[in-house]
N, C-alpha and C positions, 0 to 999 in steps of 0.2 A: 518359609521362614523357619529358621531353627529352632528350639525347643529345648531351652537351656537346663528346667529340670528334666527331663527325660535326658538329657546328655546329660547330668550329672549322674543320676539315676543307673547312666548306661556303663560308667568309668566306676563306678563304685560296684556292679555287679561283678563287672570284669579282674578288677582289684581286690574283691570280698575274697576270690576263691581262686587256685592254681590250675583245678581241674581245669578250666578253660583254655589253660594256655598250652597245658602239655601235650596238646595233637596236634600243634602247628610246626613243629619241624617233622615229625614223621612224616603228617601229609604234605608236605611240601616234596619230601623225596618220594613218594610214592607218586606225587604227580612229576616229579622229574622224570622218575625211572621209566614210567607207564608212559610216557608223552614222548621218550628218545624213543621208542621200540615202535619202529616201521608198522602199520598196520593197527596199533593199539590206539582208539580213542581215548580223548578224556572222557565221555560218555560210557563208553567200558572201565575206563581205570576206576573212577566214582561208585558203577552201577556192581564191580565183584566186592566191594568195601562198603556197601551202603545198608549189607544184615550184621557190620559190628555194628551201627551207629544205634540200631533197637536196644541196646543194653546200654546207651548213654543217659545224661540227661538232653536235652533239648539246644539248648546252646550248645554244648561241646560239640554236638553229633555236627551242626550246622556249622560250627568252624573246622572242624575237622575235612568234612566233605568240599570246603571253600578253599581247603587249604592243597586239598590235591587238584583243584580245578585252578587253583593259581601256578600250582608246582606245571602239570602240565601244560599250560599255554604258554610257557616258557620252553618247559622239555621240547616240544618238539620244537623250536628252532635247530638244536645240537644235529641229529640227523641232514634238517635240511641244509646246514653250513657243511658238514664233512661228507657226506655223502649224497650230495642233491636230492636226496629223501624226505618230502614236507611229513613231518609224523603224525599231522593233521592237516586238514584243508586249512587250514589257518595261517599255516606257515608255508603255503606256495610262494609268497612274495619273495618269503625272505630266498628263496634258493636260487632267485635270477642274479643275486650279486655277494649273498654268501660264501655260494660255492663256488667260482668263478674266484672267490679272495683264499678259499683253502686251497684252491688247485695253485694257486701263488704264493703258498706258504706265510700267508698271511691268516692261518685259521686262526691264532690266539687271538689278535685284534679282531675278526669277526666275531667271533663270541660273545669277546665284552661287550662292543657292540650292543647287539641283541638283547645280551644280558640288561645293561643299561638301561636299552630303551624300553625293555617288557617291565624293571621294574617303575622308573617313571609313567610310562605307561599306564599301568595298573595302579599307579598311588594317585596319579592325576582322575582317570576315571572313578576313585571312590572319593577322591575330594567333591568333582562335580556331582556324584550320584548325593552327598550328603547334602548338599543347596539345591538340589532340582530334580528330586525323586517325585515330587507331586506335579512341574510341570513337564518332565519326561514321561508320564504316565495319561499325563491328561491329553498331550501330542500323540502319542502311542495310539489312543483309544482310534483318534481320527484318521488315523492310515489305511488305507482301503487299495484294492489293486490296482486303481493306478497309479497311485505315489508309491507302491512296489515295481510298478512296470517303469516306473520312472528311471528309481536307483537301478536297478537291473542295466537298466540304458545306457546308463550315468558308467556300469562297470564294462560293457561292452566297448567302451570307446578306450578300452585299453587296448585295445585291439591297436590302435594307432603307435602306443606305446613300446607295444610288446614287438612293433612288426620285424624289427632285427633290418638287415640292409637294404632287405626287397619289401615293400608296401605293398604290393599284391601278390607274394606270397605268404605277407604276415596275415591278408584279409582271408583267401585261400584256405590259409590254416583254422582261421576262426570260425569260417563259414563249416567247414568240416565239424569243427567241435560242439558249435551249434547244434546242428544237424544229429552228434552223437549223440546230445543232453537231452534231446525232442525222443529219444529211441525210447517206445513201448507201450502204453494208455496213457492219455493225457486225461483231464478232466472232462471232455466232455464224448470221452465213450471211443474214441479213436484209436487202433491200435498200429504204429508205425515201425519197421524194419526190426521186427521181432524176429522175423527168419524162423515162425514158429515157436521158437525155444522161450518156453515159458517162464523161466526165471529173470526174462527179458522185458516180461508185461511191466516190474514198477521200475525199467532203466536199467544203463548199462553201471552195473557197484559202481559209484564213483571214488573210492578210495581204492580199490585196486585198479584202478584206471588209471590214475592219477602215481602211481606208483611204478604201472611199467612205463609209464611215460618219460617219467622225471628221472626215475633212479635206475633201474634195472638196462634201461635204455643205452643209459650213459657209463653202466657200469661193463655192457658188452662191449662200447666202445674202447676199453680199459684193457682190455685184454691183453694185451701186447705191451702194456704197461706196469712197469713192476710194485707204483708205488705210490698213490694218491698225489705226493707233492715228489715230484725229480727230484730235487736239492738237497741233500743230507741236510743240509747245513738249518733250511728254511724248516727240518721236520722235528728240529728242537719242540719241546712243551716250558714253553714259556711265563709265567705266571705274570709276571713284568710288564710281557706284551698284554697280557689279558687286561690286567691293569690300567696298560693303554690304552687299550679299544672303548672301557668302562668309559677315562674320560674323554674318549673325543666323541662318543655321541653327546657330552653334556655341552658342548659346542656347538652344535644344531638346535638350540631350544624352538624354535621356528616349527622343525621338521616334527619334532617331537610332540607339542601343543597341537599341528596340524592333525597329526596323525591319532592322537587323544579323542579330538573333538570329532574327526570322523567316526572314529573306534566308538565312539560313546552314542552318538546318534542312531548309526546304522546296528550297533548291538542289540540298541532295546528296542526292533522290530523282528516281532517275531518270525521267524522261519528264515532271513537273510543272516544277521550276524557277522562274525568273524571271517568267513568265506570269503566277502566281499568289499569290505573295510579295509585288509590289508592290501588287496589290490589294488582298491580306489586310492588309496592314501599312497601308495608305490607311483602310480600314474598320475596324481598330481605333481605329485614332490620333483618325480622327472621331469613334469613339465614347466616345473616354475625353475627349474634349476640351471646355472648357465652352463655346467658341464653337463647336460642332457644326454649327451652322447656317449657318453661313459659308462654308464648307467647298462647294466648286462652285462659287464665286463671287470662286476670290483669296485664298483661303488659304496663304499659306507653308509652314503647317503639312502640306498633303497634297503639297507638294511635295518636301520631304522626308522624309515618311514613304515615297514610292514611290523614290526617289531612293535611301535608301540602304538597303532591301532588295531592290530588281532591282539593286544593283553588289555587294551582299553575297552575292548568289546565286553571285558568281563562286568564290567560295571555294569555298560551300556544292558545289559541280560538281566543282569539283577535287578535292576531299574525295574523294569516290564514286572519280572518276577513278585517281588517285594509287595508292588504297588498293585497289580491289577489280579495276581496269582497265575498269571500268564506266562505258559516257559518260551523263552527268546530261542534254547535253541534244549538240545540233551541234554547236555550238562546240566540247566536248572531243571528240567525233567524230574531229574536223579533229584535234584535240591527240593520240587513240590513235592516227590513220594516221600524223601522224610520229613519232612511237613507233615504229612498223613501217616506215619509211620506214628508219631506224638501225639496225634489226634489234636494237628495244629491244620487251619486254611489259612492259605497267602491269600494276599489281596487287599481292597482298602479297609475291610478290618479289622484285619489284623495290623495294617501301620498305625489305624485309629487307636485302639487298646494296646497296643503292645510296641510305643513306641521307643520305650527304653532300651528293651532286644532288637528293635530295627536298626536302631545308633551301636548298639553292643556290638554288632555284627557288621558293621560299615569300620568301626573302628579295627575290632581285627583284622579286620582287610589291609588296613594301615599297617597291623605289624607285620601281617604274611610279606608284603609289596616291603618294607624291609628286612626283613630275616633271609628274604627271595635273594636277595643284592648277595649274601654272605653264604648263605646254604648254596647259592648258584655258582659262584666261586669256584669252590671246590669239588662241586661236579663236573662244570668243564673244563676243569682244571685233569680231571680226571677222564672224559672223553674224549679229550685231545690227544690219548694215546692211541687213538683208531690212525689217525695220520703214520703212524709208525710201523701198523703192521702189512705184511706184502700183500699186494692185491692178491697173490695167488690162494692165501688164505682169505680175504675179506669179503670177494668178489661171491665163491660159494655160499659164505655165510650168511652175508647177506641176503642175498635170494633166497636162499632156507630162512630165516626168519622174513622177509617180504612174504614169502607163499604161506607161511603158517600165518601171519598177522592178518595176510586176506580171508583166508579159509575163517579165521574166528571171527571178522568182519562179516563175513553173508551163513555161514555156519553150514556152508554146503561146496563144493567144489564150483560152483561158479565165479568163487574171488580169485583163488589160483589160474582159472583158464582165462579168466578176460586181465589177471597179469602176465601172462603167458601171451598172450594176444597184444596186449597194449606196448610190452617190451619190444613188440618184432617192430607196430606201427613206429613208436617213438626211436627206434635203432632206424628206420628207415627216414625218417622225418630230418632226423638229425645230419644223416648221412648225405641228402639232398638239399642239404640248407634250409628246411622249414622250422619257425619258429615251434617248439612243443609250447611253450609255454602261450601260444595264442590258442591252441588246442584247449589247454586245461579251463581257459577261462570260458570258453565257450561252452565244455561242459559241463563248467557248474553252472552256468547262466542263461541256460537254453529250457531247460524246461520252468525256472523260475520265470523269464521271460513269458513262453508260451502259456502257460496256465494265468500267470495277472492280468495278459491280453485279451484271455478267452473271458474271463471271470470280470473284468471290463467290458466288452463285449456286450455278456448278457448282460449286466447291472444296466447299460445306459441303452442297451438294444437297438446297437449300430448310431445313434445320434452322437454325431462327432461333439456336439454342441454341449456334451458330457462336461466335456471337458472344464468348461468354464465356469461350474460349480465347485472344483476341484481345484481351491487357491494353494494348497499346499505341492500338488504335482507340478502346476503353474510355477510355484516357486524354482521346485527342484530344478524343471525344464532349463528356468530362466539362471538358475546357478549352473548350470552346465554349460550354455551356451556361452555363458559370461566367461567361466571357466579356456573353454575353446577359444574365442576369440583372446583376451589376454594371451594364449601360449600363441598363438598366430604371431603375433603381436611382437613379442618375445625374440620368438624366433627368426622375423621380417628383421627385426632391429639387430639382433647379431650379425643376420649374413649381409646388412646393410654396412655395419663396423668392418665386420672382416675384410670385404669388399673394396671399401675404400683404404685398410689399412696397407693390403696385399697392391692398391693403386700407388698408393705413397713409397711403399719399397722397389715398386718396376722402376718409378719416376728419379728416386734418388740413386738406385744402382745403374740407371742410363747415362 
């Protein structure tokens, strides 16, 4: 329930003083600028910024730091639409039909897009965190590894999604990724395809993985190519079109609410997050969709379906955060140390005592999620110039920024070599028709997988019969399947229409 004087309490803080407000456009571009740069975490962009916030007061420092972790879970879409470069694990979704719309000179309208959907997105998720931050938390508590092994499951079946022409090459691909994500010590002492090399015991970086895969991959493909988009005509910077992209995500309200209420779920569990949300929500949206087939190829529709459940993840984080002092992922990390930086603790109570700042800070969110709409504008109003310059410049540049953003990512030359490595796999993959993108999902979901399985495992000590104390897994299971069988369903029923309609034109053209 709400808590009408502490909202008023919280709108009268925020009103008393301007100090509050004047670090929501710098942090917003600072999480722009930090979130388009290949290899830059919001986690890094937050944590070089988080020794000003010691000279603030308490509130400011926490909008301010809110405001570059909205700036960035936006930023990085930009890279992943122009240059198939997710700038975070967050925005892998978005570059299966992003970039696919830039290389068709359609990059303004993906933009907007994006833009759109990340900030609805993000306004939706702090509307639900403001009604259901006490039963978000009280669900949270009860989550245990098998309702993580569940979701994990739940993301694996994009494997189906993702699999491109051939189904057992798109499995093929996934089983490999899998396989990559299990690479080093798991938890219970096991150490696999280390190949020795020790910086391999906690896994293969997954953001420089993830980098030569997606981007470096596809930028060797390029080579011979003079110019991101062929068409002069199409490498216009459009603000018009941008404009257009903005409204036609607000035509998918469906996609967009779906994609929310995933983002918001799967956020405030800790250690999953944003990683997994934007592809769950990609992989249904494709599957309820009647142009499903489209989809990989320039669909709008999976660009906001990724769009605005990795920005709705933000809420879903803070939920956890707020409420139990629990970081969902980095980024509130960065958010509890200054918490303790103030000599303040998260958790229940501090929502108990201090619920006026809870709502103060739920509200800002409200203004960042629109100033986002207007500040975003004219950034990608302004990175739509990448489309213009020659690959023979861009292709370098990029790679030197991709190697340096890895190298700061592991802070030792192992981000650079396994991009170095991952460019040759994902040039080869591509080359031979394998989905990369069933790769990626498998390794981010391969050791999250094996460790909830193992950590189930011991809890119930091999009794399958575990299970059935476990209503909320039960549930997940049983939304999945529900899930599957509908798109079955879906799909039976088209090529049933088409079938018959492709019978009615033999019959009438005889």
């Amino acid at each position: 329930m709400l808590d009408l004087t502490a909202i008023g309490d919280a709108l009268s803080i925020l009103s008393s003083s301007y100090i509050a407000w004047i670090y929501l456009i710098p942090g917003l571009l600072i999480g722009l600028f930090f979130g388009a740069m290949p290899g830059i975490s919001i986690t890094m962009a937050m944590a070089i910024f988080l020794p000003l916030t010691l000279y603030m007061d308490f509130l400011p420092a926490i909008i301010f730091l809110t405001s570059i972790y909205t700036g960035a879970g936006f930023g990085g879409s930009v890279p992943a639409v122009l240059m198939n470069i997710p700038g975070t694990s967050s925005a892998v979704a978005t570059t299966f039909d992003g970039y696919p719309m830039a290389r068709q000179g359609r990059h303004n309208q993906a933009l907007g897009v994006a833009l759109a959907s990340s900030v609805v997105g993000t306004l939706s998720s702090y509307i639900l965190l403001l009604f259901l931050i006490a039963p978000v938390a009280a669900v949270v508590l009860k989550m245990g590894p098998l309702e993580m092994f569940a979701i994990a499951t739940w993301g694996m079946l994009l494997l189906g999604a993702l699999a491109g022409t051939s189904l057992w090459r798109g499995l093929l691909a996934g089983v490999f990724g899998v396989l990559l994500g299990t690479v080093g010590m798991n938890t219970a002492g096991f150490v696999r395809g280390t190949m020795g090399v020790p910086w391999l015991l906690d896994g293969i970086p997954t953001i420089p993985a993830m980098m030569g895969l997606l981007a470096a991959s596809q930028l060797l493909n390029l080579i011979n190519t003079h110019y991101l988009i062929e068409d002069e005509a199409d490498r216009k910077i459009s603000f018009t079109r941008i404009i257009e992209g903005v409204k036609l995500a607000f035509q998918y309200p469906t996609i967009i609410f779906r994609g929310a209420t995933i983002g918001v779920i799967i956020g405030a569990i800790p250690g999953v997050g944003s990683s997994i949300s934007n592809l769950i929500s990609y992989a249904e949206t494709k599957r309820n969709a009647p142009d499903s087939d489209s989809f990989g190829q320039g669909n709008p529709k999976g660009v906001i379906a990724a769009e605005a459940a990795n920005s709705s993840s933000e809420g879903g984080a803070m939920a956890t955060m707020l409420a139990l002092g629990i970081p969902g992922g980095g980024a509130t990390a960065i958010l509890l140390a200054a918490f303790a930086m103030h000599n303040i603790v998260g958790g229940p109570s501090f929502i108990g005592n201090n619920k006026d700042i809870v709502y103060a800070i739920i509200f800002s969110n409200f203004a960042q999620a629109i100033l986002l709409l207007f500040v975003g504008l004219a950034f990608v109003y302004a990175a739509s110039a990448v489309v213009r310059v020659p690959l023979r410049f861009l292709i370098p540049s990029v790679l030197v920024v991709s190697t340096f953003g890895s190298y700061a990512i592991e802070g030792s030359l192992s981000g650079p070599i396994t991009l170095v490595i991952f460019s040759v796999i994902g040039w080869a993959m591509v080359r031979y028709h394998y989905p990369v993108a069933a790769v990626v999902v498998g390794l981010l979901l391969g050791s999250l997988l094996e460790q909830n399985l193992i950590r189930t495992w011991q809890i119930s000590r091999g009794d399958l019969s575990y299970a059935l104390e476990r209503p909320g897994a039960l549930l997940i299971f049983a939304l999945m399947l529900l899930s599957i069988g509908i798109t079955s369903f879906s799909v039976w029923r088209r090529r049933r229409r088409a079938a018959a309609e492709a019978l009615t034109s033999e019959e009438i053209g005889s």
